[in-house]
C-alpha positions in Angstrom: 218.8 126.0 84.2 216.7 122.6 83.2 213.2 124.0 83.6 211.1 120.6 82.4 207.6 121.7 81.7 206.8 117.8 81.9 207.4 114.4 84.0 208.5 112.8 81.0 210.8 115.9 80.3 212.0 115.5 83.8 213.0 112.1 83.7 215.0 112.6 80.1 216.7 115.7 81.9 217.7 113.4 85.2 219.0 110.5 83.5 220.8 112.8 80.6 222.9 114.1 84.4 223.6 110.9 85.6 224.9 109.6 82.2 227.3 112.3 82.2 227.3 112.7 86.5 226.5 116.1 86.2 225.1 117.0 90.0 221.7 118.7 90.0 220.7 121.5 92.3 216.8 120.9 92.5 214.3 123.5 92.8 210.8 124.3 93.3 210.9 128.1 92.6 213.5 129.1 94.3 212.4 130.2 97.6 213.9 128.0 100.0 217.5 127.4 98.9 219.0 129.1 102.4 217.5 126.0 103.8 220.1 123.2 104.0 223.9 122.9 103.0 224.7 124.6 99.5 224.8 121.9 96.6 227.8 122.1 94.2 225.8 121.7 90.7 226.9 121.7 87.4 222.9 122.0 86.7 220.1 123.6 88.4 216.8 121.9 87.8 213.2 123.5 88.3 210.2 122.0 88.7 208.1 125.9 88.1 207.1 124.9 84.7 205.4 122.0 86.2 202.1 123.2 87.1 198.2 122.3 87.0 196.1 120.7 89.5 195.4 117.2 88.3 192.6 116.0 90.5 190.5 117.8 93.0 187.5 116.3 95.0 186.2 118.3 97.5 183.9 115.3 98.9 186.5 113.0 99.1 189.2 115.8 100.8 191.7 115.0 98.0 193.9 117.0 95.8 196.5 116.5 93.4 198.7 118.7 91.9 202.3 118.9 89.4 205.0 119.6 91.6 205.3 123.4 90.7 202.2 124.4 91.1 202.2 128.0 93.4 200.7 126.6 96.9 198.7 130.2 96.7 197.2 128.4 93.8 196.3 125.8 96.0 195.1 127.4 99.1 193.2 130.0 96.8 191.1 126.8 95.1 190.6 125.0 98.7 189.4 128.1 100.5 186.5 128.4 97.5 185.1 125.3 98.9 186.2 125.9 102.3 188.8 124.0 102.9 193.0 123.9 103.9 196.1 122.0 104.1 195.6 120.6 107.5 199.4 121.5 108.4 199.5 125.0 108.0 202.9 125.5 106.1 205.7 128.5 106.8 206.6 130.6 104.1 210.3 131.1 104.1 210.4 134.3 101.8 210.0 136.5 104.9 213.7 134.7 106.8 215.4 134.6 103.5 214.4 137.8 101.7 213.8 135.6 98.4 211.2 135.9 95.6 209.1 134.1 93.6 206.3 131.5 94.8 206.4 128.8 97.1 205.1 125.1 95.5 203.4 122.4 96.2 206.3 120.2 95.6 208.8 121.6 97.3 206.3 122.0 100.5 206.4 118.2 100.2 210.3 117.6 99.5 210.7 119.8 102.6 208.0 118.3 104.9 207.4 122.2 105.9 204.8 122.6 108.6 203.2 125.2 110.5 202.0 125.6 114.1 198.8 123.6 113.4 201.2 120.3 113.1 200.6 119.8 117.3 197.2 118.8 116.2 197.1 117.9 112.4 200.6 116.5 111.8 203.0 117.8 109.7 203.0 117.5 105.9 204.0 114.1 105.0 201.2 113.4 107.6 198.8 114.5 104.7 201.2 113.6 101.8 198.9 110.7 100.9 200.8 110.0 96.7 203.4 111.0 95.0 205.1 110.8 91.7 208.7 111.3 91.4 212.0 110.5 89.4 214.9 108.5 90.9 218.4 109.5 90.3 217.9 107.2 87.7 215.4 108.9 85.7 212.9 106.1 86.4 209.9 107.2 87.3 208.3 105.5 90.4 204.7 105.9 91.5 203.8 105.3 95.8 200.2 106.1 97.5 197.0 106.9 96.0 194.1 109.3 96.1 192.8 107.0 99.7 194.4 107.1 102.6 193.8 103.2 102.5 196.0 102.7 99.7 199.3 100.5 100.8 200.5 98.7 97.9 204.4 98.4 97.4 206.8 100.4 99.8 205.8 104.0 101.9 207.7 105.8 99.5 205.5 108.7 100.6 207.1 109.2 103.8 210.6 108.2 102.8 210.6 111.2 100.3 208.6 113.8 102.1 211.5 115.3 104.1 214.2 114.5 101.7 214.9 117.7 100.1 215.0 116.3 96.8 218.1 113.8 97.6 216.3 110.9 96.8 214.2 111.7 94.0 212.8 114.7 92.4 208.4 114.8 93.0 206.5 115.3 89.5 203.1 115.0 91.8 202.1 115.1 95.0 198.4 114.1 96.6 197.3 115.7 99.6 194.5 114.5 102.0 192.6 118.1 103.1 190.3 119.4 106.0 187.2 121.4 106.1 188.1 124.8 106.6 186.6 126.5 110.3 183.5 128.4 110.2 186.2 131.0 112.7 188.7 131.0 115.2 190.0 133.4 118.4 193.5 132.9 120.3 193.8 133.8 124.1 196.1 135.9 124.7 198.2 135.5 128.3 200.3 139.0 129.1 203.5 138.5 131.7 204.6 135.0 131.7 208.0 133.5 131.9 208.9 131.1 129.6 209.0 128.4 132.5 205.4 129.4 133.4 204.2 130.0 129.6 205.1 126.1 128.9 203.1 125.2 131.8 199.8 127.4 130.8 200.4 125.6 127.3 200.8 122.3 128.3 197.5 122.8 130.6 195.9 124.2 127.5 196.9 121.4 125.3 195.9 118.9 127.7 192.5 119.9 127.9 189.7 119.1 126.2 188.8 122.1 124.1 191.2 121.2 121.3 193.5 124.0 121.1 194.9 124.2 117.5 198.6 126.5 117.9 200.4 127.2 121.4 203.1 129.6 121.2 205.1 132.2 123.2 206.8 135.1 123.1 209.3 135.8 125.3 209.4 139.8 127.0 212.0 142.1 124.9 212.8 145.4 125.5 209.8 146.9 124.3 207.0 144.1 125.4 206.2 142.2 127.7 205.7 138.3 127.2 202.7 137.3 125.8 201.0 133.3 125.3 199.3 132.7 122.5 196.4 129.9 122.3 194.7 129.4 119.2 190.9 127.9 119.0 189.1 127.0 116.0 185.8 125.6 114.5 182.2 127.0 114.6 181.7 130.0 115.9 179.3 129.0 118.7 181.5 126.1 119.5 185.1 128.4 119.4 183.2 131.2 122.0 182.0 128.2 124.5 185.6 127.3 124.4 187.3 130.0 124.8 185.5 130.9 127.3 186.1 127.9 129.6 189.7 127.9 128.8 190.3 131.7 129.9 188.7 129.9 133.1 190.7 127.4 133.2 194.1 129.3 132.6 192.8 132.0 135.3 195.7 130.2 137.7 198.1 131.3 135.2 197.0 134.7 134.3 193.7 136.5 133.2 193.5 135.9 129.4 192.4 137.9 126.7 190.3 136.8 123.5 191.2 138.7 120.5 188.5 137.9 117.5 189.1 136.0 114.4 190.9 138.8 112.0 193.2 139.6 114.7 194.0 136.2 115.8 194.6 134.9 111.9 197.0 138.3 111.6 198.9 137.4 114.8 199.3 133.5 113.8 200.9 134.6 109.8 203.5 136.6 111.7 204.1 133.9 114.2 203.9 131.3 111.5 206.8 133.0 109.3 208.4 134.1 111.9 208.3 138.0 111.3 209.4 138.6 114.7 212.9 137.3 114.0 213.4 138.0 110.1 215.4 140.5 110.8 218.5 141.5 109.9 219.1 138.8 107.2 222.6 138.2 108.5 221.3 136.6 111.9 221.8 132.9 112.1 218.3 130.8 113.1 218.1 128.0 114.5 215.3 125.3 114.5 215.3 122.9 117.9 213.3 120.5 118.5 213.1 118.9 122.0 210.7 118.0 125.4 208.6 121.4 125.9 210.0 121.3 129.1 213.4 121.5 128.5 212.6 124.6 125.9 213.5 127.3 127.9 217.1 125.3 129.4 217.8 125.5 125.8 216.7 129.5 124.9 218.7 130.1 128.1 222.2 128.5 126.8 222.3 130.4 123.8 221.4 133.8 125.7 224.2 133.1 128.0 226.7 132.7 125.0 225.4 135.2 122.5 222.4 138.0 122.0 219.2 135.7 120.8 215.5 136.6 119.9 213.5 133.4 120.8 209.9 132.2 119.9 208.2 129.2 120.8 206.0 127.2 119.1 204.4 124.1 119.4 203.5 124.1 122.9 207.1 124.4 123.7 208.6 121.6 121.8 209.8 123.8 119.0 212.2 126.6 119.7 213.2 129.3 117.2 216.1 130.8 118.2 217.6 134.1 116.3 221.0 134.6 116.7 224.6 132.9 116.9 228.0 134.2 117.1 231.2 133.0 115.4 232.5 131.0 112.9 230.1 128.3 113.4 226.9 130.9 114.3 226.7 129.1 117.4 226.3 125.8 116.7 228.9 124.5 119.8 226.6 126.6 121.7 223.5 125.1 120.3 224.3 121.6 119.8 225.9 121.2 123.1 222.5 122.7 125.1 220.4 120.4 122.5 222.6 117.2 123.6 222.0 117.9 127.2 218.1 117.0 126.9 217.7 115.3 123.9 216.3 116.7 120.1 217.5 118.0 117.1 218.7 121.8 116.0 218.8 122.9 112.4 220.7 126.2 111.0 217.6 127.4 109.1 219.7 130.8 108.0 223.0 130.9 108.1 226.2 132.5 106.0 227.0 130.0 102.8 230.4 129.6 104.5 228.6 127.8 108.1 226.6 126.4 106.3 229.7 124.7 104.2 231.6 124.0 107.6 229.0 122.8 110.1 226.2 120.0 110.2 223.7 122.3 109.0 220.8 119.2 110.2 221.0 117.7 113.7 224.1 114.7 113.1 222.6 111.1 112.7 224.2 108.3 115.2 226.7 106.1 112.5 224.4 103.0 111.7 221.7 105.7 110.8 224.4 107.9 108.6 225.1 104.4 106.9 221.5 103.8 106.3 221.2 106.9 104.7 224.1 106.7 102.4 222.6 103.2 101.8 219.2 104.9 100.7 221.2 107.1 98.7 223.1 104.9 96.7 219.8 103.0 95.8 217.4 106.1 94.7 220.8 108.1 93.1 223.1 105.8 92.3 225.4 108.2 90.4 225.1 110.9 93.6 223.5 113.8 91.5 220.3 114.8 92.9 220.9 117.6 95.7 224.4 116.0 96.1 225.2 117.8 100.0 222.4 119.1 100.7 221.4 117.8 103.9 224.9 115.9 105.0 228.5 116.1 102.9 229.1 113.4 100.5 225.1 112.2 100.7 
């Protein structure tokens, strides 16, 4: 394993590969490489050594940090001046069963967001700079520490989202947000899914800026339940959630549950505890119109035993399960193409993964882009060679 401790390290190590086109596997620490096709390496490449915040101004709402620096490390400095990532990101450990810590660069490479990205975005959103090195081992530099900063091209967004095909982040900057003074979640106890979109659509579309909408569909053992999360100062989140219970009353009589419990219930919902297990269940990740959430959910129950949870309002549907050599994605894909979105196989066996479009399949003139991309960031094809799409 290359473990660069340095971005001047990491740039001899990249270009020493693709002088000798030896593919790289790259890594943050590890605990997201379920996520994605499997990479045939000759080399794995981690960024872990990489650590140290480089610039932190609470006033101005800006961070900066190496590429491996633990995001606990992060959060744990923000929250002791009271403030967060704006877009709330998962941890995969719980899904994959894997170890280590979580950083701040592969957060980034990932674009990994939580159910706070309905209101705040997700994390390229608040990616505001990077640093990285191409497949060339040149080291490029886009954004700044000011969200005003526009000089040369968004690099920023190209890369956030990129799983480390493009180039391999040495830095990253982050715009913040003031952390709330509390929050409560409304809870709704008996709703179908249909009925549960509807209550969160009506609660997003109000005025009382509702900050996660999620729902858990009735198993064997519970019954539904709505989730609607409120946040800010205290007197502010009470007045709220007060008028919203009223408003929701068509739907079903709410109940508030305080700030411990609610920030409790939104960690499990966040890492999706519910459907961790067992580790050999396929999950998938769709995106579509809230709406058409529940047509989806109901495919893949039809075809195969699923756990479902929705986030997002509706537009984001988790689904555990998937039978067969493809864990379902005929199923899946088919249901997805029907409306309109995108599905992802999150967890899935190595050998799916291998055989199936692990990402939702881009339209040809958008494939060609993208090998187009590639070919000018990697030119010898050895960063994350696969990873998202064969030969890219």
């Amino acid at each position: 394993m290359l473990t660069p401790a340095s971005e001047s390290e990491l740039a001899d190590d990249v270009k020493t590969a693709a002088r000798e086109r030896v593919p790289l596997a790259i890594i943050g620490a590890g605990t997201r490489t379920g996520l994605g096709r499997p990479v045939q390496a000759g080399e794995t490449l981690s960024t872990f050594r990489m650590t140290g915040v480089t610039l932190y101004e609470p006033s101005e709402l800006v961070i900066s940090a190496k590429a491996g620096t633990p995001l606990k490390e992060i959060e744990t400095l923000l929250a002791e001046h009271r403030q967060r990532l704006a877009f709330e990101p998962m941890d995969h450990r719980g899904i994959y069963g894997s170890s280590g810590e979580p950083t701040i660069g592969a957060v980034a490479a990932a674009n990994v967001s939580g159910p706070r990205r309905i209101i705040a975005g997700a994390a390229r959103d608040s990616l505001i700079g990077i640093r990285a090195v191409t497949g060339s081992g040149d080291i490029v530099k886009s954004g700044g520490r000011v969200m005003k900063n526009v000089t040369g091209y968004d690099l920023v967004k190209l890369m956030a989202g990129a799983f480390g095909t493009l180039g391999v982040f040495s830095e990253v900057t982050f715009k913040v947000q003031p952390a709330p003074e509390t929050e409560a979640t409304l809870a709704l106890t008996g709703l179908s899914d249909q009925t549960a979109v509807a209550a969160m659509a009506a609660a997003l579309g109000s005025p009382f800026s509702v900050t996660g909408a999620a729902h858990v569909p009735a198993d064997e053992a519970e019954p539904a339940r709505t989730y609607l999360r409120l946040d800010g100062f205290a007197a502010s989140v009470a007045d709220r959630a007060a008028r919203l219970r009223d408003e929701l009353a068509v739907f079903a009589v709410a109940d508030i549950l305080e700030a411990a419990t609610s920030r409790s219930l939104w960690l499990t919902i966040l890492d999706l505890d519910g459907l961790s297990a067992p580790f050999s269940t396929p999950i998938w990740r769709i995106s579509v119109k809230p709406g058409d959430g529940p047509a989806v959910a109901a495919s893949a129950k039809a075809a195969f035993q699923a756990r479902v949870l929705y986030d997002w309002g509706g537009g984001l549907v988790w689904i555990a399960g998937g039978e067969g050599d493809d864990a379902g994605a005929s199923v899946i894909r088919a249901a997805v193409r029907a409306v309109g979105g995108h599905a992802t196989l999150v967890r899935g066996p190595e050998s799916v993964r291998n055989a199936v479009e692990v990402f939702q399949p881009l339209p040809a003139p958008v494939m060609e882009m993208s090998r187009k991309l590639k070919a000018t960031f990697d030119p010898a094809g050895i960063l994350n060679p696969g990873r998202m799409y064969a030969g890219v």
